[in-house]
N, C-alpha and C positions, 0 to 999 in steps of 0.2 A: 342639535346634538345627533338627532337621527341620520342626517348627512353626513355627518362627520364618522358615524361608525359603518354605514354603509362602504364611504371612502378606504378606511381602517381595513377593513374587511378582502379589498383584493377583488380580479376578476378571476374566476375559474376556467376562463380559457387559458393552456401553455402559450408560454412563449418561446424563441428560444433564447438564449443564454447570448449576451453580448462577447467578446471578445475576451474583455476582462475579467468576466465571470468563468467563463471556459478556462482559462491559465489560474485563477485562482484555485478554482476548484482541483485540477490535476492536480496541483503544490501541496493544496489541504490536506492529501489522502495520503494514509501513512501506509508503507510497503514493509517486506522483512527484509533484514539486513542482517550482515554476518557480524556477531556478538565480538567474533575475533578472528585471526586466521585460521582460516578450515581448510586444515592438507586435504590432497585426492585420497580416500578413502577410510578418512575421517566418518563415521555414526553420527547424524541430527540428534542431541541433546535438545530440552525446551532452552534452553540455559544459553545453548548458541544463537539463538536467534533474537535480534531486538524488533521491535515496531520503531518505523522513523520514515519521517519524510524523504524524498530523493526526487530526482529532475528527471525522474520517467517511472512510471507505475511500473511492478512489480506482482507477489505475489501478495496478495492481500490480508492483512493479520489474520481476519476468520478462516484462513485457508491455511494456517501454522501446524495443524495436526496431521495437516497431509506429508508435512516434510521431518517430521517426528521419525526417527528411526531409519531413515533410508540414507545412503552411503552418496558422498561427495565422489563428484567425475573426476573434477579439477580443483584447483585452488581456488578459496574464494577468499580473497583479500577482506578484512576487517573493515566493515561499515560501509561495504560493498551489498546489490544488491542479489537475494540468492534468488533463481529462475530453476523453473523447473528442467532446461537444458543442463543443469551444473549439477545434478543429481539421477544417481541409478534406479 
C-alpha cells in the first residue's frame, strides 16, 4: 500500500503540458463577453457583461471591475468578446 501512495502522490518535478492539455486548457477559461449589443458610447453596466467561454482568451472575469463604468469605442456585438481596444 505504501507503493501505491507514493505512486498516488505524483512527481514534483513540472512538466510541460502536452498538446491536448495546452487547447484544453485555453477552451477551459472563461473571458467577458457582451451581455448584449453595446452601441459606441454605451457606459459598462455589471449587467452587460457575461463570463463565457470563447476560441481565443480575452479579458478575464477577475479583471470585470476594471471595465465597470468606462464608455464603449465601437460596437460590440452580443456574446462577442469585449477587449480592452473596444473601450475608452
Amino acid at each position: 500500500m505504501v507503493r501505491e501512495i507514493e505512486a498516488a502522490r505524483g512527481y514534483s518535478t513540472p512538466r510541460s503540458f502536452s498538446p491536448e492539455e495546452v487547447k484544453y486548457r485555453k477552451y477551459s477559461k472563461k473571458s467577458l463577453v457582451a451581455a448584449r449589443d453595446l452601441a459606441e458610447g454605451h457606459i459598462i453596466a455589471p449587467d452587460d457583461l457575461l463570463f463565457m467561454r470563447a476560441d481565443s482568451l480575452g479579458v478575464t472575469p477577475d479583471q470585470a471591475e476594471r471595465l465597470v463604468n468606462r464608455k464603449v469605442r465601437r460596437l460590440i456585438a452580443a456574446y462577442h468578446l469585449v477587449t480592452e481596444d473596444d473601450l475608452i
